[in-house]
C-alpha positions as CSV (number, residue, x, y, z in Angstrom):
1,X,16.7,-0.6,0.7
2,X,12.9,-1.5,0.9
3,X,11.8,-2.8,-2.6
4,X,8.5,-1.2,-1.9
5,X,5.0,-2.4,-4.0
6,X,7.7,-3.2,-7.0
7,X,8.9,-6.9,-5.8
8,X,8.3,-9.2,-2.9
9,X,10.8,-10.1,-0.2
10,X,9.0,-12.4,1.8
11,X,5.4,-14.2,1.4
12,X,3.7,-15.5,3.8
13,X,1.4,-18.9,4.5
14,X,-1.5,-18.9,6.9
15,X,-2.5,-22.9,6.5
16,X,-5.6,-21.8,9.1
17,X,-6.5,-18.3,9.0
18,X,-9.6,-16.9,11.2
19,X,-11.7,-13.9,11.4
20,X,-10.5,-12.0,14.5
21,X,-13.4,-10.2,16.4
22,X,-12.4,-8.3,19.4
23,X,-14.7,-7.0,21.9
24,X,-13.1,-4.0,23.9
25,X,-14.8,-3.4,27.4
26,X,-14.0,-0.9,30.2
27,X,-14.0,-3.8,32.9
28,X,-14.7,-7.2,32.1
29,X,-16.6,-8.9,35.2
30,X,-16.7,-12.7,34.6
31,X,-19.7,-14.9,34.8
32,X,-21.7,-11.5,34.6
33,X,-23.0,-9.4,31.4
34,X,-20.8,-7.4,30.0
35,X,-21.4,-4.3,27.8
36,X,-18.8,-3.9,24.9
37,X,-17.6,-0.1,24.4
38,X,-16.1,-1.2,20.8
39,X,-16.3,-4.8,18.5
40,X,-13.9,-4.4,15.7
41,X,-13.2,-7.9,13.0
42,X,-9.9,-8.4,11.4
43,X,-8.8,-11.3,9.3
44,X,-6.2,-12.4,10.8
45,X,-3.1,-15.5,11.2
46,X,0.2,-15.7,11.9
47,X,1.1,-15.4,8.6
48,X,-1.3,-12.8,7.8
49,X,-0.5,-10.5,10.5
50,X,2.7,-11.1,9.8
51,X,2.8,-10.0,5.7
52,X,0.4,-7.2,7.3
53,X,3.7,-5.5,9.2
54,X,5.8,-6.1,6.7
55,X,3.1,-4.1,4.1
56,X,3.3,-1.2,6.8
57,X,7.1,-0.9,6.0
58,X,6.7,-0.8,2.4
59,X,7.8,-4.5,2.0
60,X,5.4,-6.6,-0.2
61,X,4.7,-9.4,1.3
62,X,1.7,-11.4,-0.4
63,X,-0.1,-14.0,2.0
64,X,-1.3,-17.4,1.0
65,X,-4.3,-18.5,2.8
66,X,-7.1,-21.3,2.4
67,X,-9.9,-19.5,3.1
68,X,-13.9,-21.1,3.3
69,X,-16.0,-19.5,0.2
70,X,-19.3,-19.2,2.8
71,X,-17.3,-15.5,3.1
72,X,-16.8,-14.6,0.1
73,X,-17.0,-10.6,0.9
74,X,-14.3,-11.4,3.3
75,X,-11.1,-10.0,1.7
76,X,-12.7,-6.7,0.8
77,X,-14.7,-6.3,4.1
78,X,-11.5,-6.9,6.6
79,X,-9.1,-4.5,3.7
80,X,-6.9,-7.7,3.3
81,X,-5.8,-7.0,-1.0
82,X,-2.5,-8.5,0.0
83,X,-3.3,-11.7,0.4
84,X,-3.5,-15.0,-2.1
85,X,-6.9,-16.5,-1.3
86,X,-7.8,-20.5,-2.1
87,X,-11.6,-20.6,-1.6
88,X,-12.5,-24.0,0.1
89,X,-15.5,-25.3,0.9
90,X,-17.1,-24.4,4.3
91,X,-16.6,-21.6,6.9
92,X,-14.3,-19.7,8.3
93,X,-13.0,-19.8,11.9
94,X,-13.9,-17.3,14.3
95,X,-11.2,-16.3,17.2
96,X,-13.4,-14.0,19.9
97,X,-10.9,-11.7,21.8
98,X,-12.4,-10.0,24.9
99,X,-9.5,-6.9,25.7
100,X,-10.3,-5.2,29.6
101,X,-8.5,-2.0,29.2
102,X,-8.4,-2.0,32.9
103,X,-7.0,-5.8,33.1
104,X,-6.0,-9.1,30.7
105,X,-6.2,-10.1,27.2
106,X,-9.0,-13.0,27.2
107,X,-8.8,-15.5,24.1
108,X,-10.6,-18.0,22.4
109,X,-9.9,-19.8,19.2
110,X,-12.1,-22.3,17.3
111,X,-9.9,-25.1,16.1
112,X,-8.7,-24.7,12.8
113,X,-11.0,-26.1,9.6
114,X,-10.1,-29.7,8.3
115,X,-8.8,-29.6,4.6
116,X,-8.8,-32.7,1.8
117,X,-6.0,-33.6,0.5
118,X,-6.5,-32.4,-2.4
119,X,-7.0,-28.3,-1.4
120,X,-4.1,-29.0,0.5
121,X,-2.2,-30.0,-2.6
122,X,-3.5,-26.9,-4.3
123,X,-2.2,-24.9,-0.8
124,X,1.3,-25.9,-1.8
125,X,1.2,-25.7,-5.8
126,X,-0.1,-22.1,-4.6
127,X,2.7,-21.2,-1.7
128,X,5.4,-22.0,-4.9
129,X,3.9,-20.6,-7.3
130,X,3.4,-17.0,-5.1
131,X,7.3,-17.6,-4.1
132,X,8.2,-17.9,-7.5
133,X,6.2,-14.9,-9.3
134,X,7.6,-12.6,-7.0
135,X,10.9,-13.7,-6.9
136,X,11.2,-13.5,-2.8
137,X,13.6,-15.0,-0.9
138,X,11.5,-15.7,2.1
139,X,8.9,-17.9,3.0
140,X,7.0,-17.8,6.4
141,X,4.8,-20.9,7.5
142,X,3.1,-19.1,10.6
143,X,-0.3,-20.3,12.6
144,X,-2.0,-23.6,13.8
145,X,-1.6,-26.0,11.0
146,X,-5.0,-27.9,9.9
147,X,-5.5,-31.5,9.5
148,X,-6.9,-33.8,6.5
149,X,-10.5,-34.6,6.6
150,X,-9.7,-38.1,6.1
151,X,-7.5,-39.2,8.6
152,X,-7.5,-36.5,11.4
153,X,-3.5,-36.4,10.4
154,X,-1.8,-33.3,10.2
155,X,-1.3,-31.5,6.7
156,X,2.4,-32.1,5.3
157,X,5.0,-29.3,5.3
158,X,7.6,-31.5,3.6
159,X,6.3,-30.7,-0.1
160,X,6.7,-27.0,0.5
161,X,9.9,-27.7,2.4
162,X,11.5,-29.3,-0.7
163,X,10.4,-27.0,-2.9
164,X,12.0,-24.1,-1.2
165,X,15.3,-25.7,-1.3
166,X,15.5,-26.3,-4.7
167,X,14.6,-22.3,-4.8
168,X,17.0,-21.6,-2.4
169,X,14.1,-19.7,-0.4
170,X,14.8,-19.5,3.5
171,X,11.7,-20.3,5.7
172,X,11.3,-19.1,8.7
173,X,8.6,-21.3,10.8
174,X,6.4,-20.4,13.7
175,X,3.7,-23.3,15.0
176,X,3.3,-24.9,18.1
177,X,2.4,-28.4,19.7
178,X,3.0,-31.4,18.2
179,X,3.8,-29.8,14.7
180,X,6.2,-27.7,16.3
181,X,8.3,-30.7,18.1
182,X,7.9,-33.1,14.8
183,X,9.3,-30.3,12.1
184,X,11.8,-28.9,14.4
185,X,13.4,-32.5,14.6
186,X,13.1,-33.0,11.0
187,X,15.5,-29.7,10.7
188,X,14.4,-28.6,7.8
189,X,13.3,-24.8,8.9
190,X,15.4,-21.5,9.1
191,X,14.3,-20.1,11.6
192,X,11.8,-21.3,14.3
193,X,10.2,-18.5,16.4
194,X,9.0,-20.2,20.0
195,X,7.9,-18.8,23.0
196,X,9.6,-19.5,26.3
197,X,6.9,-22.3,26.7
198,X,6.5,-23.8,23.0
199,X,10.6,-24.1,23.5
200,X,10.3,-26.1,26.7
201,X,7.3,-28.1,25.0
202,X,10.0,-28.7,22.4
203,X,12.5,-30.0,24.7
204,X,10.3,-31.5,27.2
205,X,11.9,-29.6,30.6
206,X,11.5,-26.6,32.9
207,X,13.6,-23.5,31.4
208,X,14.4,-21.5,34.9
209,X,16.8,-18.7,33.6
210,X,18.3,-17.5,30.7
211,X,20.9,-20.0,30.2
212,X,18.0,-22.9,30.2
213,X,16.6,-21.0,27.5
214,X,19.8,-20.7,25.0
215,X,20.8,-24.6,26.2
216,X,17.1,-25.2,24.6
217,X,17.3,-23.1,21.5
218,X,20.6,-25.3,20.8
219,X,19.7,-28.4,21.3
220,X,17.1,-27.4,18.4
221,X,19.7,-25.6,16.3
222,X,21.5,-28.9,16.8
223,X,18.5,-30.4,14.4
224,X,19.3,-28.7,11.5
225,X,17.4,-24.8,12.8
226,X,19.7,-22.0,12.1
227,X,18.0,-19.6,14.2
228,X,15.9,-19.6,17.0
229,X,14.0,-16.8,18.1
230,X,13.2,-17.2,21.8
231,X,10.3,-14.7,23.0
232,X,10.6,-14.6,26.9
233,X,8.0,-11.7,27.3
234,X,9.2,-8.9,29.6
235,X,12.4,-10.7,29.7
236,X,12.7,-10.1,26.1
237,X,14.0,-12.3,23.2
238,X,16.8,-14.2,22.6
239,X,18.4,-15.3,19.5
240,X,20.5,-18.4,18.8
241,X,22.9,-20.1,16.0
242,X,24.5,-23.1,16.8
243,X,27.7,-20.6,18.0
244,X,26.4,-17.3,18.9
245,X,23.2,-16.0,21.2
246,X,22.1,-12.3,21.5
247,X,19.7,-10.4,23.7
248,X,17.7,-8.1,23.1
249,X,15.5,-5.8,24.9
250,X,13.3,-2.8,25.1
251,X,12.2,0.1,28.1
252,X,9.1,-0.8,29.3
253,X,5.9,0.1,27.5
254,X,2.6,0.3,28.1
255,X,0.5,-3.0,27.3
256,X,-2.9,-2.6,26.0
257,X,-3.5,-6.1,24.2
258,X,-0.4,-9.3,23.8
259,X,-2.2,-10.6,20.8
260,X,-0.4,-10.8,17.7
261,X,2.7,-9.5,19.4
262,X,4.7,-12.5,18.6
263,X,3.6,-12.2,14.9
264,X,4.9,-8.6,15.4
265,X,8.3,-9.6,16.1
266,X,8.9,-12.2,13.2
267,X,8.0,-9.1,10.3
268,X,10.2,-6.9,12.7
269,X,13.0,-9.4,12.5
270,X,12.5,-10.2,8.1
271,X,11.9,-6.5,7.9
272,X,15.9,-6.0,9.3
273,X,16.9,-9.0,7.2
274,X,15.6,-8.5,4.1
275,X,16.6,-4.9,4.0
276,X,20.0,-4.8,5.3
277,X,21.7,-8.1,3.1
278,X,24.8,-9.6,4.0
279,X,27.4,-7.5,1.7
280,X,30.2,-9.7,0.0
281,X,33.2,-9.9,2.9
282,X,30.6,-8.9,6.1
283,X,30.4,-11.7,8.9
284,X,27.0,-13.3,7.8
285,X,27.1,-15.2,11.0
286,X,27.5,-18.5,9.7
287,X,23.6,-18.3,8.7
288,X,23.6,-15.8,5.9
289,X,22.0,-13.2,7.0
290,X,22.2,-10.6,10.2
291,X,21.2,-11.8,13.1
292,X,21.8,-9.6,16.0
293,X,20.3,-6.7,13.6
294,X,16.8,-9.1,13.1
295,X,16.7,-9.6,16.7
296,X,17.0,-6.0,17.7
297,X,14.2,-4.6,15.5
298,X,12.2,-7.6,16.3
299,X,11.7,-6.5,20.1
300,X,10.9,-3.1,18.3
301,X,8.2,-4.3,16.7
302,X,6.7,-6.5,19.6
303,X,7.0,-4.0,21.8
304,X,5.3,-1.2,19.8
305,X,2.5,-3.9,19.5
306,X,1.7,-4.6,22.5
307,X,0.7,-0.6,22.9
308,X,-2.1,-1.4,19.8
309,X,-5.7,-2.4,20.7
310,X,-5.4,-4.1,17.1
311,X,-4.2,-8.2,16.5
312,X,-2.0,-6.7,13.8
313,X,0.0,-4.1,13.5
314,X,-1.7,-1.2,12.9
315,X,1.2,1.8,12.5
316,X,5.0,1.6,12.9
317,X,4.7,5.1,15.0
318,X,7.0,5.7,18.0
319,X,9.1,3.4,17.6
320,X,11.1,2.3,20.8
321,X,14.5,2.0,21.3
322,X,16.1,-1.7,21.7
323,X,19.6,-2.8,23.4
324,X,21.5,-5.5,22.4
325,X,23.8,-7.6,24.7
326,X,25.0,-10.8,25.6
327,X,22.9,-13.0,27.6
328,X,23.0,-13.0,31.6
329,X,22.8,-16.9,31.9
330,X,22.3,-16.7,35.3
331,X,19.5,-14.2,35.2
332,X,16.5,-15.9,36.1
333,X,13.2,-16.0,34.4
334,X,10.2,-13.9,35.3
335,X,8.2,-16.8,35.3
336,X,9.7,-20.5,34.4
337,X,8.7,-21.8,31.5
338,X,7.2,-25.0,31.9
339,X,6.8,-28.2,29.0
């Protein structure tokens, strides 16, 4: 049962959030001037977008986020009350999305804001203290991860790590690069959320068909990760314990803009399971919670994105269908995913 605006399953840290401006034009034609029908500004994350979906489905999900104070109306301006704001010094970042209705999703991100040690110190006393006024279960470390001013390093995850543990909060992480292969090897994450190519970045090899995909999600279940959450695009997602993998997929929809569609899937997939617990004497497959249900509604949700002109969710309306199988090994990628 949703717990609604009364408690919080699941919060939510953005270590870099930015301000999302799209630009919507009719037909984009590159190197010339182009004439936007629609600009529209978001704040906007991983983590963000993802405690955005959950707040669609009646799930409180507060978000953490280190945000510059030169924008102070910022909160109000992009309707973003659910999130936990520490006000550093200096600007936020500014992520300029150009969507051709007629063709691709273009993207460009400024690199996320450096942050002293000591307002990342304050990012972590705030992440536990969030987690521990609302009682959640759930924590969600989503989006590029900044470094220190100092030393160019990036910020520590192993304080908040540690901290969950001892709350016995689960903590689902989704990052990429360098952070991604470093904390995935350390093992101390739930559940990691790559794409086909962040997984072979993570492994360092081609993934050709399904069953390079599944190999790769267990080698980094092999770590310590208890689920990983493969997104293979139009091939769907697959998810993987250290014994069990389970496809899922949706019909085809149409696709109006990919961004934030991977954010969509992680709140689809804590959505199912925070909502539906393991009851006493149900299989919990050997993680604690349910799996193949997360999975399922996480394609749900991706694929209801991807018909959105928005970076987050904006509605949970129409809802597709999802199936749920074993994996085709042998099937082959629609495009190989290369390290």
């Amino acid at each position: 049962m949703s717990q609604g605006h009364f408690g919080a399953s699941v919060v939510s840290l953005t270590p870099a959030p930015t301000l999302d401006r799209t630009y919507y034009v009719n037909r984009l034609h590159p190197g010339g001037v182009n004439r936007a029908d629609d600009v529209r500004e978001e704040l906007a994350g991983k983590g963000i977008n993802v405690s955005r979906g959950l707040t669609l489905a009646n799930i409180h999900a507060p978000g953490v986020v280190p945000i510059g104070n030169a924008d102070p109306s910022v909160l109000e301006r992009t309707g973003s009350s659910f999130l936990v704001p520490l006000w550093v010094d200096g600007n936020l970042r500014v992520s300029t999305t150009i969507v051709d209705m007629h063709g691709t999703t273009t993207k460009v991100n400024e690199s996320p804001r450096a942050l002293s040690e000591e307002d990342w110190q304050k990012v972590v006393e705030l992440t536990e203290q969030t987690v521990r006024n609302t009682g959640a279960k759930w924590l969600v470390i989503a989006g590029a991860l900044p470094t220190y001013k100092s030393t160019g390093v990036f910020v520590d995850l192993q304080p908040i790590f540690d901290a969950m543990a001892k709350l016995g909060v689960k903590v689902a992480l989704d990052t990429s690069g360098e952070p991604l292969s470093y904390w995935v090897r350390k093992g101390t994450a739930n559940v990691i959320k790559p794409n086909a190519e962040e997984l072979a970045s993570a492994v360092g090899r081609e993934l050709k068909t399904v069953g390079d995909v599944v190999l790769a999600a267990r080698e980094l279940c092999g770590h310590g990760i208890d689920v990983v959450l493969a997104s293979m695009g139009a091939d769907g997602m697959i998810a993987v314990t250290k014994t069990s993998e389970w496809a899922a997929k949706t019909p085809p929809v149409k696709v109006i803009n990919t961004v934030g569609a991977g954010d969509a899937t992680l709140a689809g997939f804590l959505a199912a399971v925070v909502e539906n617990p393991i009851a006493e004497g149900e299989d919990d497959f050997g993680v604690g919670f349910n799996v193949p249900l997360g999975v399922q509604n996480a394609v749900r949700w991706g694929a209801i994105a991807v018909t959105q002109p928005t970076s987050g969710l904006a509605n949970l309306d129409n809802m597709p269908d999802a199936s749920i199988s074993t994996p085709d090994l042998t099937a082959l990628l629609e495009e190989v995913a290369k390290p």
